[in-house]
LOTORKE-824343 format. One line per field, with one value per atom (N, C-alpha, C): atom name; residue number from 1; x, y, z. Coordinates in nm, 3 decimals. Example, Ala and Ser with C-alpha at 12.3 -4.5 7.8 and 13.67 -1.06 7.14 Angstrom:
atom	[N_CA_C_N_CA_C] .
nr	[1_1_1_2_2_2] .
px	[1.319_1.230_1.320_1.285_1.367_1.290] .
py	[-0.569_-0.450_-0.330_-0.225_-0.106_0.003] .
pz	[0.780_0.780_0.780_0.708_0.714_0.787] .
//
This chain:
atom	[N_CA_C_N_CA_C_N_CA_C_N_CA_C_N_CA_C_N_CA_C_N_CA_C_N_CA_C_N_CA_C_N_CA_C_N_CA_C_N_CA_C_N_CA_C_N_CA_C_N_CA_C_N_CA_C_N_CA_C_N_CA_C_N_CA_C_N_CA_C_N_CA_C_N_CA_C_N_CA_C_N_CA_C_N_CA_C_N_CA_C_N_CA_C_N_CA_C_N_CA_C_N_CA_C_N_CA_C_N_CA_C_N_CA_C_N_CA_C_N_CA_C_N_CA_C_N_CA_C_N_CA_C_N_CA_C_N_CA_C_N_CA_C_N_CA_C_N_CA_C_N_CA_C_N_CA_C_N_CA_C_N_CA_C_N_CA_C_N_CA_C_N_CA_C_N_CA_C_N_CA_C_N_CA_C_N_CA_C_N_CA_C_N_CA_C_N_CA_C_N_CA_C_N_CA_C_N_CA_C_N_CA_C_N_CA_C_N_CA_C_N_CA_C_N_CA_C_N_CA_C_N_CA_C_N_CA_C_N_CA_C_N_CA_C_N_CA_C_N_CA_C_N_CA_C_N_CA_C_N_CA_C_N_CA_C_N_CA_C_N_CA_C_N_CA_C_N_CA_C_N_CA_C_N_CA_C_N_CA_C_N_CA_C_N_CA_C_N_CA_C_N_CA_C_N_CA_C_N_CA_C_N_CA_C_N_CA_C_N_CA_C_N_CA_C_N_CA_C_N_CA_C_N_CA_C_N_CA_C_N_CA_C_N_CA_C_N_CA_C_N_CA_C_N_CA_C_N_CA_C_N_CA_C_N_CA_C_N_CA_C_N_CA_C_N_CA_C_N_CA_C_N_CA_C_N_CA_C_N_CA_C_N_CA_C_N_CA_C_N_CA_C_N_CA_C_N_CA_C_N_CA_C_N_CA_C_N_CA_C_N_CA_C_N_CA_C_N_CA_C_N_CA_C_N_CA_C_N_CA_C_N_CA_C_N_CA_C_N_CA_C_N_CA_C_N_CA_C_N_CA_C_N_CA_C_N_CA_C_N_CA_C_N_CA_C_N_CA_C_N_CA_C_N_CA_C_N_CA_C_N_CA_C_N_CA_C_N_CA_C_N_CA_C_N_CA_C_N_CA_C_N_CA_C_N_CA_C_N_CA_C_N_CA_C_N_CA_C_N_CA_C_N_CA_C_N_CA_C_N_CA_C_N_CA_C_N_CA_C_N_CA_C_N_CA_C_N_CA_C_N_CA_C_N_CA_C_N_CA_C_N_CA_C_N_CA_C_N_CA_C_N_CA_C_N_CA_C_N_CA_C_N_CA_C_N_CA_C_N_CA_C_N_CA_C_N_CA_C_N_CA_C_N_CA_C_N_CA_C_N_CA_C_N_CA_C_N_CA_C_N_CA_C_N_CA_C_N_CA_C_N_CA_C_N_CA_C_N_CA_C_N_CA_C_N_CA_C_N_CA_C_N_CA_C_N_CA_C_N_CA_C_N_CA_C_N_CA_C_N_CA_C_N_CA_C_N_CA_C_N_CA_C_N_CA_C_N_CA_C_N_CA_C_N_CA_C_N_CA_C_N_CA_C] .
nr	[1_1_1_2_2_2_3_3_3_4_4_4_5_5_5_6_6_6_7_7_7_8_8_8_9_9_9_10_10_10_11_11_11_12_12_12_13_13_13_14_14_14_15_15_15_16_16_16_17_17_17_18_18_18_19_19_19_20_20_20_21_21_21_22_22_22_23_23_23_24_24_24_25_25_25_26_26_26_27_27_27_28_28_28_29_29_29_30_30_30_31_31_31_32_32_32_33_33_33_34_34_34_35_35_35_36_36_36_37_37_37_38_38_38_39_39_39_40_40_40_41_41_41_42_42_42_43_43_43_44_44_44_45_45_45_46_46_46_47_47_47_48_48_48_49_49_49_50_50_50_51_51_51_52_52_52_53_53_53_54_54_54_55_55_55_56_56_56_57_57_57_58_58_58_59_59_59_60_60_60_61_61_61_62_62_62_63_63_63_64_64_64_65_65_65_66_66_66_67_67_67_68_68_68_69_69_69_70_70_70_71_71_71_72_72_72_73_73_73_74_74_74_75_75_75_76_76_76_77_77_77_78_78_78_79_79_79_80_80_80_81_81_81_82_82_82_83_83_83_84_84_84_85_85_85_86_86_86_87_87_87_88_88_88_89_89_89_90_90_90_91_91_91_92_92_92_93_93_93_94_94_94_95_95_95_96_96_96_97_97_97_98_98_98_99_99_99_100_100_100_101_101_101_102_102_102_103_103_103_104_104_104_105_105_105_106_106_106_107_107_107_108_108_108_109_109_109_110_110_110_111_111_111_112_112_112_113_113_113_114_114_114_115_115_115_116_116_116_117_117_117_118_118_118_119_119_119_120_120_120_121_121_121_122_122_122_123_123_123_124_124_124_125_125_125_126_126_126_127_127_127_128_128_128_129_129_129_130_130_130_131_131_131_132_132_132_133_133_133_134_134_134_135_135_135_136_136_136_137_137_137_138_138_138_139_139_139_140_140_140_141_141_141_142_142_142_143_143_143_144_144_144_145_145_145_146_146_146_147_147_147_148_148_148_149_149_149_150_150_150_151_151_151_152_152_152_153_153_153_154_154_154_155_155_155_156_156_156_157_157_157_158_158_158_159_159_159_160_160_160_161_161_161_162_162_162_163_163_163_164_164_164_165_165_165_166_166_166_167_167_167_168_168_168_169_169_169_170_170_170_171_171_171_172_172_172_173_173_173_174_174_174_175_175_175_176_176_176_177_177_177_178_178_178_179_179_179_180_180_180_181_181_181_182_182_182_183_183_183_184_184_184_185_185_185_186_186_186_187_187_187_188_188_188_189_189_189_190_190_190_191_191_191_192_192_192_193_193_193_194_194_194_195_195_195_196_196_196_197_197_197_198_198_198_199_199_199_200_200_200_201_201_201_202_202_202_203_203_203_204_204_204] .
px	[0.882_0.806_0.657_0.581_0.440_0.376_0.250_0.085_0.101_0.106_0.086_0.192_0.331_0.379_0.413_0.347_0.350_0.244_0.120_0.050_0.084_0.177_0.194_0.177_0.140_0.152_0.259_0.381_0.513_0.464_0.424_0.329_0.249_0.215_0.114_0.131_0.131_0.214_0.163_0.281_0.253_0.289_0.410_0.432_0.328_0.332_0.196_0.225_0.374_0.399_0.428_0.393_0.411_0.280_0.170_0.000_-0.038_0.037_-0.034_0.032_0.161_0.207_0.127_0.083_0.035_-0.140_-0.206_-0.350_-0.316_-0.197_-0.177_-0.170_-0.115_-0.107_-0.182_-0.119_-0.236_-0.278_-0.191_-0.257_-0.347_-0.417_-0.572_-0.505_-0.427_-0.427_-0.367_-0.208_-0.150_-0.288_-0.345_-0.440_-0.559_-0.558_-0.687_-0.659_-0.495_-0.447_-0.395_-0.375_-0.359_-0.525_-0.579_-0.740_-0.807_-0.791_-0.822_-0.739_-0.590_-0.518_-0.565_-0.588_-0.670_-0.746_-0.832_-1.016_-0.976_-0.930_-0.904_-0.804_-0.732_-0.700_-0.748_-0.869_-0.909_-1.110_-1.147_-1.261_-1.338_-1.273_-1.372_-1.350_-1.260_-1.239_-1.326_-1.329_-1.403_-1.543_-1.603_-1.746_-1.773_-1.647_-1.701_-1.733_-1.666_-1.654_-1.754_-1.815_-1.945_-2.065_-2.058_-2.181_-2.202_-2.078_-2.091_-2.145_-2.073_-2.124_-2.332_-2.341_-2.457_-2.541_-2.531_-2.617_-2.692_-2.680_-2.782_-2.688_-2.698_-2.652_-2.633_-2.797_-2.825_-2.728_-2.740_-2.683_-2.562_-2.468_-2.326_-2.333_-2.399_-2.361_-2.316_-2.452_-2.400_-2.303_-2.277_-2.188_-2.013_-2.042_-1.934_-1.871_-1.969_-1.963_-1.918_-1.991_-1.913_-1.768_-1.720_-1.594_-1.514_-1.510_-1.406_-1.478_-1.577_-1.600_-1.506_-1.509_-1.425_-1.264_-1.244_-1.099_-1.024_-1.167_-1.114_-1.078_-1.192_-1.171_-1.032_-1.014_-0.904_-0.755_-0.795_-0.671_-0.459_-0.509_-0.403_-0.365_-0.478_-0.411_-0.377_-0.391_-0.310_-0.155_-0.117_0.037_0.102_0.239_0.290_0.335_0.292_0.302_0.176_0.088_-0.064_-0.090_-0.138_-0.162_-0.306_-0.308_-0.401_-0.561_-0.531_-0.594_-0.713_-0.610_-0.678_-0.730_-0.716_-0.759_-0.921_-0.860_-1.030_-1.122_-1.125_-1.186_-1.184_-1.141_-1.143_-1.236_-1.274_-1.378_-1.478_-1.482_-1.590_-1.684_-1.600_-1.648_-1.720_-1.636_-1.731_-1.826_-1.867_-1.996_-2.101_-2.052_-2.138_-2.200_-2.112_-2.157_-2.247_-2.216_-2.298_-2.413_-2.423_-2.551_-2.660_-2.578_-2.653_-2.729_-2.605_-2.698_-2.817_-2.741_-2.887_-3.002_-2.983_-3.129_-3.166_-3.140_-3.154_-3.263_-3.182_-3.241_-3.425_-3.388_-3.481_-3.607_-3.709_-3.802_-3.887_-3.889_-3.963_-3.918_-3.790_-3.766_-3.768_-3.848_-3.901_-3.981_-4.062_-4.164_-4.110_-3.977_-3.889_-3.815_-3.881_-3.821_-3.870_-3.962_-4.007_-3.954_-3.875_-3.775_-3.709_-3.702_-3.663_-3.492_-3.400_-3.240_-3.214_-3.106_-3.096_-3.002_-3.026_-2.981_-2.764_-2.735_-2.605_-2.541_-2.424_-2.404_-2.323_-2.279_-2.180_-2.263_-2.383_-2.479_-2.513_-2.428_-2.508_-2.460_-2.313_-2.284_-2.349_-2.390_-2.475_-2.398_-2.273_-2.187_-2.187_-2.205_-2.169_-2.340_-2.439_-2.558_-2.549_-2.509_-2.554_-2.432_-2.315_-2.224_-2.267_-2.352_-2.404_-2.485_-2.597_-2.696_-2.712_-2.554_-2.480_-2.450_-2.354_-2.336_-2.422_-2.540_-2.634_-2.706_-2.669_-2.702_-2.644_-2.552_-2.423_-2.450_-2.400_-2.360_-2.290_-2.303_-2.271_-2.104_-2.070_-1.933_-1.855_-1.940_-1.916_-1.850_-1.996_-1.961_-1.854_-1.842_-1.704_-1.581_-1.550_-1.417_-1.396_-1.473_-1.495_-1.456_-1.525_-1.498_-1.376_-1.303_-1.219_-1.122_-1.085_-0.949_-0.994_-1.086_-1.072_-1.114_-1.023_-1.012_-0.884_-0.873_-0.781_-0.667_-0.527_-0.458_-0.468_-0.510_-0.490_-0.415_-0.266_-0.283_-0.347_-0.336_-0.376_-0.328_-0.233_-0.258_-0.295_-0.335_-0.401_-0.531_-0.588_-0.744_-0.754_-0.676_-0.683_-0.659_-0.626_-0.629_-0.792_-0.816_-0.974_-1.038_-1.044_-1.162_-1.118_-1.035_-0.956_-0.926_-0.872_-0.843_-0.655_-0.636_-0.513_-0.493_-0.358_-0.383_-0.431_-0.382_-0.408_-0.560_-0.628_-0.744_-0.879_-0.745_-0.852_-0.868_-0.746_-0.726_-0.854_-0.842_-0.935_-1.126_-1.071_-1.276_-1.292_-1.135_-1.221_-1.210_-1.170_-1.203_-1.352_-1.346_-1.490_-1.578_-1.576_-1.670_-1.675_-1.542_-1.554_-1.637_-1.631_-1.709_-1.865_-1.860_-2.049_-2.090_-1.987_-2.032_-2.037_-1.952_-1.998_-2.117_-2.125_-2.309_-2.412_-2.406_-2.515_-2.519_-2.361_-2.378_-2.478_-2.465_-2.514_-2.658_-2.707_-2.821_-2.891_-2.781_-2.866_-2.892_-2.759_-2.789_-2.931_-2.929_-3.063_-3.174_-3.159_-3.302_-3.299_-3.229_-3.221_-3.272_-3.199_-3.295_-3.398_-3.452_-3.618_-3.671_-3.648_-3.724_-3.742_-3.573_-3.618_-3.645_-3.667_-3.704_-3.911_-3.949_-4.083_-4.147_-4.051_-4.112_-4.083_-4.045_-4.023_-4.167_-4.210_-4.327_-4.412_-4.450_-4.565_-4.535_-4.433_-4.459_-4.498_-4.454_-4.497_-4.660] .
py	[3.858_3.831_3.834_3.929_3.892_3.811_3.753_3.661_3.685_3.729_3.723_3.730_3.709_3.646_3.484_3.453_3.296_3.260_3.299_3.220_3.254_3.259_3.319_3.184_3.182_3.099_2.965_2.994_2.951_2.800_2.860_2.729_2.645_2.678_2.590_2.469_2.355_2.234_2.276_2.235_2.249_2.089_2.015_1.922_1.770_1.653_1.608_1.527_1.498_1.447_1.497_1.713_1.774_1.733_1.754_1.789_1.644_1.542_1.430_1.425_1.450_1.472_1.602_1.671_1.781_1.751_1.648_1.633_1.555_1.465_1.363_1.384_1.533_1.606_1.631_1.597_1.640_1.763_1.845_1.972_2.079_2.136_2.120_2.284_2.381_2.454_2.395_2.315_2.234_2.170_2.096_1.993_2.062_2.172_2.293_2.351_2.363_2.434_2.330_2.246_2.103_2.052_2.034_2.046_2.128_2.248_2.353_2.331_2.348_2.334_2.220_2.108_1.974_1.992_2.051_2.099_2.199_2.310_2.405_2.376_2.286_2.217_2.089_2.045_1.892_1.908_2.025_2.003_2.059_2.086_2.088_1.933_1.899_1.780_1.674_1.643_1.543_1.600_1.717_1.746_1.690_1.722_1.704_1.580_1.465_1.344_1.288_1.341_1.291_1.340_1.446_1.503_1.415_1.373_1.297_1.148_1.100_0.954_0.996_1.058_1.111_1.138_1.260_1.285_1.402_1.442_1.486_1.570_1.705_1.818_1.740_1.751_1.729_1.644_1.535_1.373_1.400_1.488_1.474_1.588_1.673_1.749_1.677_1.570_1.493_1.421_1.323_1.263_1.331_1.456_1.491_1.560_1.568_1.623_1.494_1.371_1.263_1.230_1.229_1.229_1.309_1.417_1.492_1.480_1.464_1.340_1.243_1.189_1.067_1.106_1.204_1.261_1.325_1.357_1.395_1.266_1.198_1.066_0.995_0.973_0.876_0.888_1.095_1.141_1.097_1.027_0.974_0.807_0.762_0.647_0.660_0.742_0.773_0.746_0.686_0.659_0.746_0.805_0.917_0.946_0.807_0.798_0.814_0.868_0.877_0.940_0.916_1.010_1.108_1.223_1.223_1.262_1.311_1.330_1.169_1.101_0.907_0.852_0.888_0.879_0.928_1.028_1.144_1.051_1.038_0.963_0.857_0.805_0.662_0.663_0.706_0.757_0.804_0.890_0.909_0.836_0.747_0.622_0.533_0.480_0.371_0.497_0.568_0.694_0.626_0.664_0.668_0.530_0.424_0.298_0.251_0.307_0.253_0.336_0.440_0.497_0.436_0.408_0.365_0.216_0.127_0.028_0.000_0.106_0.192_0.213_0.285_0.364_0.192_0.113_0.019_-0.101_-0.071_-0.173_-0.117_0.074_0.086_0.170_0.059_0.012_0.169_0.258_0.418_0.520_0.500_0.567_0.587_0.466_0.509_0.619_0.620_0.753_0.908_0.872_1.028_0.988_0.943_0.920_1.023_1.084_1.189_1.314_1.334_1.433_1.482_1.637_1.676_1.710_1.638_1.709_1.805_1.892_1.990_2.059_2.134_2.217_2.215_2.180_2.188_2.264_2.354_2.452_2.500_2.351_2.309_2.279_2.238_2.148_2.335_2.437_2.524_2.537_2.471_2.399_2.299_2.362_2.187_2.062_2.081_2.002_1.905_1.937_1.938_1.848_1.877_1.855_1.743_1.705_1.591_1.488_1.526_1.424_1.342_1.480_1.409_1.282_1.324_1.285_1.160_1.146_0.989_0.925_0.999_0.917_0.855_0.964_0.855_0.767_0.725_0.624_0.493_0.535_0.419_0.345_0.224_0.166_0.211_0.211_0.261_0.190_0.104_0.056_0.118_0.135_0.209_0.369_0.433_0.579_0.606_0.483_0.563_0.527_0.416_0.429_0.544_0.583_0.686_0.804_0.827_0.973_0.922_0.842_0.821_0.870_0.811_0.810_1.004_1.071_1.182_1.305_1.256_1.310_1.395_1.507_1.632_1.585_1.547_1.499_1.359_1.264_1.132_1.076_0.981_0.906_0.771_0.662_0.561_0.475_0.513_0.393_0.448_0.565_0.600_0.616_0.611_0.553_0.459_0.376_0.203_0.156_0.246_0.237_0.261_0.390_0.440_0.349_0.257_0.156_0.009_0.009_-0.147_-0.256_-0.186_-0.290_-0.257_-0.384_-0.327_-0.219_-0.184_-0.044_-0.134_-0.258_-0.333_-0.379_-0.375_-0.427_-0.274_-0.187_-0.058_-0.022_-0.019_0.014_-0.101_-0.160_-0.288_-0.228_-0.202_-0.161_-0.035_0.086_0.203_0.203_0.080_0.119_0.039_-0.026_-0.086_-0.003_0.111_0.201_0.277_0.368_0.475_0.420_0.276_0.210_0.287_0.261_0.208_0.375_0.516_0.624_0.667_0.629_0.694_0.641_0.491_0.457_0.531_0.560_0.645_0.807_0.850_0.965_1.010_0.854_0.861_0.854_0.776_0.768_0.933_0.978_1.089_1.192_1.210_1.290_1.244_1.136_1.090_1.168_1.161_1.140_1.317_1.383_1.561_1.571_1.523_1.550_1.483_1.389_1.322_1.466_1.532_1.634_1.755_1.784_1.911_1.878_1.837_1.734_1.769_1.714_1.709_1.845_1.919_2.056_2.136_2.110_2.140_2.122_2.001_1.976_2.031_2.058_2.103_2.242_2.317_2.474_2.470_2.367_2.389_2.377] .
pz	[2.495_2.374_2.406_2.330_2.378_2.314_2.355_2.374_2.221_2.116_1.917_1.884_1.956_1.858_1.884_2.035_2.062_2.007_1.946_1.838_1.719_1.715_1.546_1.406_1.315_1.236_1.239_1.250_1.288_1.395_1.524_1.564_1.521_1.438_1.353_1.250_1.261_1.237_1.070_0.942_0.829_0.738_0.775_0.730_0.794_0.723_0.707_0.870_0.890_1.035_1.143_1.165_1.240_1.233_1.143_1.157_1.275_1.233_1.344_1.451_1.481_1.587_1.736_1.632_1.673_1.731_1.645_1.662_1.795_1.787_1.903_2.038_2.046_2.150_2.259_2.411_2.489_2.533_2.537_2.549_2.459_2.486_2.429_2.307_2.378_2.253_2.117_2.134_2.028_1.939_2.011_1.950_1.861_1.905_1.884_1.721_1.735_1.589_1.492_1.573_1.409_1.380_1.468_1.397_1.301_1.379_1.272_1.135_1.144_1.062_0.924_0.980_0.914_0.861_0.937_0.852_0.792_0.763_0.678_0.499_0.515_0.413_0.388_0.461_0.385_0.400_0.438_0.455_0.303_0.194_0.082_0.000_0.007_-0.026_0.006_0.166_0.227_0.187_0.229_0.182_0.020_-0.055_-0.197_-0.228_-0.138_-0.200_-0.171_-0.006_0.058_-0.057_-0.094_-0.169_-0.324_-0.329_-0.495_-0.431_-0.356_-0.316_-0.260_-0.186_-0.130_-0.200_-0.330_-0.412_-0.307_-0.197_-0.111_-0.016_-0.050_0.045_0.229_0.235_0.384_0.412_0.384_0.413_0.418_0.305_0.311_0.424_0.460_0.587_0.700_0.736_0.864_0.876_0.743_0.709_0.801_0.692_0.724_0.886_0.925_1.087_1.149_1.134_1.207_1.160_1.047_0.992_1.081_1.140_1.172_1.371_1.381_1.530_1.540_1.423_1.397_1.471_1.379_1.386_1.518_1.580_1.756_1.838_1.816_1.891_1.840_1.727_1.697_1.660_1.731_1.728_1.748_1.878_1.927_1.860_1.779_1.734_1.602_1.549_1.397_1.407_1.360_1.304_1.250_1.284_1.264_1.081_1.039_0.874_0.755_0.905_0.824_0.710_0.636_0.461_0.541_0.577_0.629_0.577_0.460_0.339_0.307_0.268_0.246_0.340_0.484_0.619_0.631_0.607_0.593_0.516_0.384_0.302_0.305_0.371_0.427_0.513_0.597_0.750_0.653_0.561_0.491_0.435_0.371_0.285_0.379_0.502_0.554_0.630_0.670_0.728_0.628_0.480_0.423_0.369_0.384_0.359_0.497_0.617_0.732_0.743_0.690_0.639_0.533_0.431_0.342_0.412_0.449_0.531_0.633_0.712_0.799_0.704_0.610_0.548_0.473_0.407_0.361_0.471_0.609_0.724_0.796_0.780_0.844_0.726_0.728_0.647_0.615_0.755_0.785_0.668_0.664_0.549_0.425_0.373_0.283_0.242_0.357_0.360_0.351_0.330_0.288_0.150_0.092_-0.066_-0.142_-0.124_-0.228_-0.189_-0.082_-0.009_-0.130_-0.170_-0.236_-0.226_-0.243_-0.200_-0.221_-0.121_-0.122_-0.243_-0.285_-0.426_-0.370_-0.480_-0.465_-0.501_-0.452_-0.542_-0.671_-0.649_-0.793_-0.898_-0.935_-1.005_-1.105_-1.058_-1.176_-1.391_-1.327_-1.487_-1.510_-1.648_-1.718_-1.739_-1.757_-1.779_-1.682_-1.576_-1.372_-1.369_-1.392_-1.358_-1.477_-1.598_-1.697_-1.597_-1.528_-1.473_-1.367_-1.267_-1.126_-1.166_-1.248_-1.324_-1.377_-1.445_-1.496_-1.352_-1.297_-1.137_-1.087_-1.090_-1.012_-1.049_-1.183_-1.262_-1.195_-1.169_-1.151_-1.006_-0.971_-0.885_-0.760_-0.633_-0.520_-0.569_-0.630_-0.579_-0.713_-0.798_-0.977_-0.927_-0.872_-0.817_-0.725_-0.637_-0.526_-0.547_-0.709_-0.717_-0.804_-0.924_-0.979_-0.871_-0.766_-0.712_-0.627_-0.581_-0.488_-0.583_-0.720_-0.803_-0.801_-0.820_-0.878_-0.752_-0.645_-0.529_-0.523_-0.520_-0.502_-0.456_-0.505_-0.370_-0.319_-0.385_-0.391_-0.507_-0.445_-0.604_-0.604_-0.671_-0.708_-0.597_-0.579_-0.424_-0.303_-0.299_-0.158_-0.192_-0.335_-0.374_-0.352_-0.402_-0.335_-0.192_-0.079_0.066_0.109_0.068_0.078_0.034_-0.058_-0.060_-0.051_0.000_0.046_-0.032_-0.108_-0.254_-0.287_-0.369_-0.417_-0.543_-0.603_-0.723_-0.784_-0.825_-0.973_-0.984_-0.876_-0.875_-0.917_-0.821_-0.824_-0.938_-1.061_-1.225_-1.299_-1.249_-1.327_-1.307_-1.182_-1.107_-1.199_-1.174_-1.258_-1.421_-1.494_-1.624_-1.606_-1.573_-1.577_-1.545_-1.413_-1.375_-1.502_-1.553_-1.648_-1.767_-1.822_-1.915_-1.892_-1.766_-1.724_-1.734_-1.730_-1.685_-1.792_-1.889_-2.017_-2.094_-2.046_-2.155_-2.042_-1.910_-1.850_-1.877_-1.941_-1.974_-2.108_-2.197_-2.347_-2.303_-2.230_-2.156_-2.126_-2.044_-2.001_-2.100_-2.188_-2.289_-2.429_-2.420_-2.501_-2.404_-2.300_-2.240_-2.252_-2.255_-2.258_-2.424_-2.471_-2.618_-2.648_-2.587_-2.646_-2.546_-2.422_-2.380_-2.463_-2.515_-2.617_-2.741_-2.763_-2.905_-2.877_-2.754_-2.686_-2.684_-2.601_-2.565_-2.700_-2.827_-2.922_-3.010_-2.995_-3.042_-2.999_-2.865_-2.792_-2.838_-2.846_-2.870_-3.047_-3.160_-3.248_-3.301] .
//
């Protein structure tokens, strides 16, 4: 048998307790193709969720590079029952909460507040740009049950693992969030028409 057809796809772990069995592995090619394997079905996900909590291209970049740092290192202690999807975003979430605390502690950074974020490339529907827009209206704890429940491939209790709550508590946080996103959506949409409403005047 030759060298392509011993890498053939077929090797390549597909079920969710071959994929950790496989990351667990010590030998470095096994470990090489359930990684890949991992990041290739969970890395638009984790980016997306970082970029909504983030608001900021850059930020969810690094974010997300330590997340899957994360994932080399803590390879071998994953539990062979891992959701590995809720895992990811779980590592995401606290990144981005020990970031935020960081930027909160160190006083310098302010002096990068007028930092322009980097252009996103989802933000070209208006629809998409009045939502971010409301989000970032919202509360750091408002916005990430909001984006946790509406994560690709999560249900309601592996949203409620990702932010360490129970379901019944998590149902309670997101009607309360969805409350708060729709008066910031009414918000934002006022504030779009007092502008064309404005630049309406000035051209008349």
């Amino acid at each position: 048998m030759s060298d392509s057809a011993d890498a053939s796809p077929a090797s390549t772990p597909h079920s969710g307790t071959e994929l950790i069995a496989a990351l667990a592995a010590a030998d470095g090619p096994t470990f090489e193709r359930a990684f890949h394997a991992a990041y290739s079905a969970h890395r638009g996900v984790v980016f997306g969720f970082l970029l909504r909590l983030a608001g900021d291209a850059d930020t969810a970049s690094d974010l997300f590079q330590n997340v899957w740092i994360k994932l080399a290192r803590h390879r071998q202690r994953l539990r062979p029952d891992t959701e590995l999807r809720a895992w990811l975003c779980t590592v995401a979430r606290h990144e981005y909460l020990s970031y935020r605390r960081a930027q909160l502690l160190d006083l310098s950074r302010v002096l990068a507040l007028g930092r322009e974020p980097a252009p996103d490339p989802t933000e070209q529907d208006p629809r998409l740009i009045e939502v971010n827009a409301a989000l970032r209206r919202l509360s750091d704890a408002d916005r990430e049950v909001l984006l946790a429940t509406s994560v690709d491939g999560l249900s309601l209790r592996q949203a409620a693992s990702v932010l360490g709550v129970t379901e019944p508590a998590l149902r309670q946080r997101l009607v309360r969030a969805r409350r708060r996103l729709e008066s910031a959506l009414e918000k934002e949409r006022a504030q779009i028409r007092r502008g064309w409403f404005g630049a309406k005047k000035e051209r008349a």
